[in-house]
C-alpha positions as CSV (number, residue, x, y, z in Angstrom):
1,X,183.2,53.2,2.8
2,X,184.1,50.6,4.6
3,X,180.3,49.1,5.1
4,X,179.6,49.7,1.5
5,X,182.7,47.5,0.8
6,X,181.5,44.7,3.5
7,X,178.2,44.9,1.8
8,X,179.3,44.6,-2.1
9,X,181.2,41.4,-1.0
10,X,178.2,40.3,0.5
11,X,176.2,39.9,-2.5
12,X,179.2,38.7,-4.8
13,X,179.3,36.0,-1.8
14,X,175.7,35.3,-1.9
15,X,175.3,35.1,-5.8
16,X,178.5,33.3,-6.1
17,X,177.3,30.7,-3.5
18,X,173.9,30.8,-5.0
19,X,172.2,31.5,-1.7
20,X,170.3,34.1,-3.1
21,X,166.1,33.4,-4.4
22,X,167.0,34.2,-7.8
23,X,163.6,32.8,-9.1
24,X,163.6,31.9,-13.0
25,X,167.8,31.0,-12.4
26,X,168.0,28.4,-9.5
27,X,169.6,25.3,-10.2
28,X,167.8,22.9,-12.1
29,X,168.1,19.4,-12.0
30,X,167.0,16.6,-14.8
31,X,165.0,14.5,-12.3
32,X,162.9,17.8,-10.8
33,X,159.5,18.3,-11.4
34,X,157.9,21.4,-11.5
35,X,154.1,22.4,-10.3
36,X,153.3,25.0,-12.7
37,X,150.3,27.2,-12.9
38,X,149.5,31.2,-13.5
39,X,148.6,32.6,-9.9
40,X,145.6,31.6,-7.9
41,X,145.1,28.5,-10.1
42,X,144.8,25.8,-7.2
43,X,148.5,24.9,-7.3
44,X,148.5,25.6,-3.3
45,X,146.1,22.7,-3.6
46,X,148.0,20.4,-6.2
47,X,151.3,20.6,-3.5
48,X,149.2,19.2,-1.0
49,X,148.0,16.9,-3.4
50,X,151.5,15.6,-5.0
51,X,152.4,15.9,-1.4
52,X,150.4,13.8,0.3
53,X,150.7,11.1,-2.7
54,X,154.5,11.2,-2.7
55,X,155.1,11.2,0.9
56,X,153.1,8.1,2.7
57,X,155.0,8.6,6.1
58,X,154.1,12.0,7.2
59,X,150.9,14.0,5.8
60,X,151.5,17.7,4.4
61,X,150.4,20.6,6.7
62,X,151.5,24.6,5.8
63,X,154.2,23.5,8.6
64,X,155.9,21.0,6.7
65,X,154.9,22.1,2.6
66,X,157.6,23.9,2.0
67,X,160.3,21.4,2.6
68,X,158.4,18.5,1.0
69,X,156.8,20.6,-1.9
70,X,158.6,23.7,-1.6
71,X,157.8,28.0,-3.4
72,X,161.1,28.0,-5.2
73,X,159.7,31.9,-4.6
74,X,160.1,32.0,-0.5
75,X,164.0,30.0,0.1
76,X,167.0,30.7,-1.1
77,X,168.9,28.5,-4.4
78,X,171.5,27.2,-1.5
79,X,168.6,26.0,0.6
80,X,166.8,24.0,-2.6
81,X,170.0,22.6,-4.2
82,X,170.5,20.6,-1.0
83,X,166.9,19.0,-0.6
84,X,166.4,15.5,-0.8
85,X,166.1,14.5,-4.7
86,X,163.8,13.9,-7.4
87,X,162.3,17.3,-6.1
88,X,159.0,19.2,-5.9
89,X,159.1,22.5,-6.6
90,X,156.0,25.1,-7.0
91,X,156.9,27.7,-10.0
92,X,154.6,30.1,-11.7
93,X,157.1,30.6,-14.4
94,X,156.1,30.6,-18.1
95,X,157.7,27.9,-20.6
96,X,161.3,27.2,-19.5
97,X,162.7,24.1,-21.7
98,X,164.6,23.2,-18.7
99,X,162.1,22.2,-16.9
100,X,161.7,18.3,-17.9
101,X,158.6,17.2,-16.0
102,X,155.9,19.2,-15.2
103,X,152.4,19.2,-13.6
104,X,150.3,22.3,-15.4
105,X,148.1,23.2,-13.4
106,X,145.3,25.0,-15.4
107,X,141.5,26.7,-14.1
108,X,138.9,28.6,-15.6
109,X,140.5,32.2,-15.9
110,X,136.9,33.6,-15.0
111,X,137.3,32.2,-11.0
112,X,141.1,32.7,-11.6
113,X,140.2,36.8,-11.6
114,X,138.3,36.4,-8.5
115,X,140.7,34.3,-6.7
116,X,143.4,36.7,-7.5
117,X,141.0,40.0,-6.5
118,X,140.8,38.1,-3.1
119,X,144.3,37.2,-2.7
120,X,145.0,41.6,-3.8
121,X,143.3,41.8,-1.2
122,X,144.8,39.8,1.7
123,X,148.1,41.0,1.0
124,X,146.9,44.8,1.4
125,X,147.4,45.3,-2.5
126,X,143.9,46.3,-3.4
127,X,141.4,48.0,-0.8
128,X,137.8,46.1,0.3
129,X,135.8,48.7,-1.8
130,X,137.8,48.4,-4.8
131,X,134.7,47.5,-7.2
132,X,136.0,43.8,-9.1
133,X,134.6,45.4,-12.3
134,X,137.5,48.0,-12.3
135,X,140.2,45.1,-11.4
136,X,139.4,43.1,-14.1
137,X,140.7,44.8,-17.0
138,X,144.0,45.4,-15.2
139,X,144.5,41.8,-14.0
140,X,143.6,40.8,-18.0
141,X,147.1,43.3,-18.7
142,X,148.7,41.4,-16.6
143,X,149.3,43.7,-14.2
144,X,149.2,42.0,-11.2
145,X,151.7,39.4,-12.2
146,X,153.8,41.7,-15.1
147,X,157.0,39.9,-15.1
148,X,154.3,36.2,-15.5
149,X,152.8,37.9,-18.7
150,X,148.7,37.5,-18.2
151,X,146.7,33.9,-18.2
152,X,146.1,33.3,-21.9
153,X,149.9,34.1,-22.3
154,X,150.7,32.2,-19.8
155,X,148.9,29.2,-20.4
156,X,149.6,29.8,-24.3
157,X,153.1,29.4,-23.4
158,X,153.2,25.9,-21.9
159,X,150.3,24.8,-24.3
160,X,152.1,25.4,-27.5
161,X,155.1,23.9,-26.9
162,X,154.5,21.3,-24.7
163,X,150.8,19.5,-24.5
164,X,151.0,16.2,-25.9
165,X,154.4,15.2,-24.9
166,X,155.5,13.1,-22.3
167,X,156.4,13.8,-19.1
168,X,154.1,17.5,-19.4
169,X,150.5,16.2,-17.5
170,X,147.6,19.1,-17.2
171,X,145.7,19.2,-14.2
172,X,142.3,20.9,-14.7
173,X,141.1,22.8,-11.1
174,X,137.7,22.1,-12.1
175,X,138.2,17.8,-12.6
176,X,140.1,18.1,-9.4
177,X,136.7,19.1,-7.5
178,X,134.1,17.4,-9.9
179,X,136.3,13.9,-10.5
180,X,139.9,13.8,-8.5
181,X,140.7,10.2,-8.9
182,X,141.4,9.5,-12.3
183,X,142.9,13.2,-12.1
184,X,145.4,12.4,-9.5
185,X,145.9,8.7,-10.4
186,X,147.3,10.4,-14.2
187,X,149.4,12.3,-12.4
188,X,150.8,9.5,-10.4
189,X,151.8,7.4,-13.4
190,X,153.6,10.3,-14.6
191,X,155.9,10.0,-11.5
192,X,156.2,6.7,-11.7
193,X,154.0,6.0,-9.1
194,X,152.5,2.1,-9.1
195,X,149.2,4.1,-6.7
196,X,146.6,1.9,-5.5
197,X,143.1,3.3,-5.1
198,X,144.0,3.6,-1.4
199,X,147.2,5.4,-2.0
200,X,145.2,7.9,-4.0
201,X,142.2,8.2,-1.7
202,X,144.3,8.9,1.3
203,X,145.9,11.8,-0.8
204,X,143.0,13.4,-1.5
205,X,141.7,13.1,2.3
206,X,145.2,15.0,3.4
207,X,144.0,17.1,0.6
208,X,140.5,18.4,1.1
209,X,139.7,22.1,1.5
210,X,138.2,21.1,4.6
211,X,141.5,20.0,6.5
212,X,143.3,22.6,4.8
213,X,141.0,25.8,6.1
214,X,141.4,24.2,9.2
215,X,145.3,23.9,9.0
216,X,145.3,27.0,7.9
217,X,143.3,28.5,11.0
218,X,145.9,27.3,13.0
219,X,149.1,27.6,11.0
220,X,148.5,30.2,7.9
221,X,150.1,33.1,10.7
222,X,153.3,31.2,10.7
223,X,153.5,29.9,6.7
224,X,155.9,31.8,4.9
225,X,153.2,32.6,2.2
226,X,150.2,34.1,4.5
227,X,152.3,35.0,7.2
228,X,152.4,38.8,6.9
229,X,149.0,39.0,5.2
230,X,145.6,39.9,6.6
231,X,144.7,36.8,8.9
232,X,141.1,38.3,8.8
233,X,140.8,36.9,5.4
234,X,141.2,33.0,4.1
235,X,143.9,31.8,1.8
236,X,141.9,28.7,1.2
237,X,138.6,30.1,0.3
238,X,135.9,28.2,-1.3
239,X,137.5,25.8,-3.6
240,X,134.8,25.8,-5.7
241,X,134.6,26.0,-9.5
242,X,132.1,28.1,-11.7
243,X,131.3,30.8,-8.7
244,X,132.3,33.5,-11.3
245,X,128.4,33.3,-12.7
246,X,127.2,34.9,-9.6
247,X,130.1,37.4,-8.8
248,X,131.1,38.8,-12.2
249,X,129.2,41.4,-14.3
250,X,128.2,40.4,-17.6
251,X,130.8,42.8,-18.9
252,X,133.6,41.4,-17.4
253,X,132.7,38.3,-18.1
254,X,132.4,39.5,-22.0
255,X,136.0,41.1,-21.7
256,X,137.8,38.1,-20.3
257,X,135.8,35.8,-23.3
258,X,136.9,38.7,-25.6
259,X,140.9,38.1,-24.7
260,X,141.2,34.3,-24.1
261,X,138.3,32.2,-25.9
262,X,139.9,30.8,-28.4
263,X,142.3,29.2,-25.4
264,X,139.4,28.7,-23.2
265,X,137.5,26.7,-25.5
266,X,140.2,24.6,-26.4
267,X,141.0,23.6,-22.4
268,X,137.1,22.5,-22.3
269,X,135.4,25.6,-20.5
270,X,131.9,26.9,-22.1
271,X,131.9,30.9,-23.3
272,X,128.8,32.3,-22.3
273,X,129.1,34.8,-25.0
274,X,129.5,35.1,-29.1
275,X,133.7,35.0,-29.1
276,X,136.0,33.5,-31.3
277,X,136.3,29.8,-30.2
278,X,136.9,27.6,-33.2
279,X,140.6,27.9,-33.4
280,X,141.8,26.3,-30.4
281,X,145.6,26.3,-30.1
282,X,146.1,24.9,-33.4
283,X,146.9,28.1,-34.6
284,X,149.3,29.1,-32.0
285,X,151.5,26.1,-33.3
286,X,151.6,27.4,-36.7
């Protein structure tokens, strides 16, 4: 009885002191600024990123990441309410009006479904043999993220009500890799950030998948996100953009075009099949 009792007024402590990861209710402040993306979009790669371009006196390693751009997922409310302010903060949350700025991170849904098969399976979720063709229509359910809704709601989510307005800048994965300057640079006036071209290139040096497979060689069996995953497998895997043409089947490429082309077409990424793709998000607004 007595430990039951200790332990109830443990938790009324802990929520009442907000120490508790309470995920879509920590404390918000006006000045914060989110990194938001659906899983496995590159937003890993965006902290390092916004990281790297914030901070000019140290550079970002999986060491240091979550106290300069930390997973509101992995500390506790008490820990985040006392960091150094405006903050950085990864979410994967869909559309919260509280959140004033934000940095949307967005990728072709057809390399996020391998990403995320990859990532199932470095956290033990999904076995080696488990054919891709049989995870796709459960990741396009959502049922890998349920309580995130899938990518085209996701993604609708953010896009309907916020694309357009200040303060709400979309990163696309794919101009990160093919053109990063002018990507980063938009981000950088966003933040208020006078960034000179060396500012920005030094950023994207911190940045590259290169250093970060090899940070992560040396430090992704003490980060907070990898740590109790398989180390036999890469977090940071190719960072590449259009690899689902030689991985996916034709019919799972068809079934991801089937639920999201209207979406996809309207972010800029090419169907390779007849879909609906004429509406955009226009009709999402309505």
């Amino acid at each position: 009885m007595l430990n039951r009792a200790l332990k109830h007024f443990s938790r009324v402590s802990d929520v009442l002191f907000r120490r508790l990861r309470i995920e879509r209710d920590i404390t918000i402040f006006p000045d914060d600024v989110f990194l938001t993306s659906y899983p496995r979009s590159g937003n890993t790669w965006t902290r390092f990123l916004v990281g790297n371009l914030v901070h000019t006196e140290e550079e970002v390693t999986f060491l240091n990441v979550e106290r300069l751009v930390p997973d509101m997922y992995k500390h506790s409310d008490h820990y985040l309410r006392n960091l150094p302010r405006p903050r950085f903060l990864k979410s994967h949350e869909v559309f919260d009006p509280r959140y004033r700025r934000v940095i949307y991170i967005v990728r072709d849904p057809r390399d996020v479904a391998i990403s995320q098969y990859h990532w199932e399976m470095k956290q033990k979720s999904v076995n080696d043999g488990y054919p891709i063709e049989d995870f796709i229509p459960r990741w396009i359910e959502g049922i890998y993220w349920a309580r995130l809704a899938n990518w085209g709601d996701h993604v609708t989510s953010w896009l309907s009500t916020r694309e357009g307005r200040d303060r709400f800048v979309i990163v696309r994965y794919e101009n990160l890799i093919g053109n990063p300057l002018p990507e980063l640079a938009n981000v950088a006036k966003m933040l208020g950030i006078q960034a000179s071209n060396e500012r920005l290139t030094r950023a994207l040096e911190l940045s590259s998948a290169d250093r970060m497979r090899q940070l992560e060689s040396k430090q992704g069996n003490k980060w907070v996100q990898t740590r109790y995953t398989r180390q036999d497998k890469a977090f940071v895997r190719k960072a590449e953009s259009g690899g689902w043409k030689q991985i996916l089947t034709a019919q799972s490429v068809r079934q991801i075009e089937a639920a999201w082309g209207r979406i996809m077409s309207h972010l800029g990424y090419t169907l390779s099949s007849d879909v609906p793709s004429d509406a955009g998000l226009t009709s999402l607004r309505k």
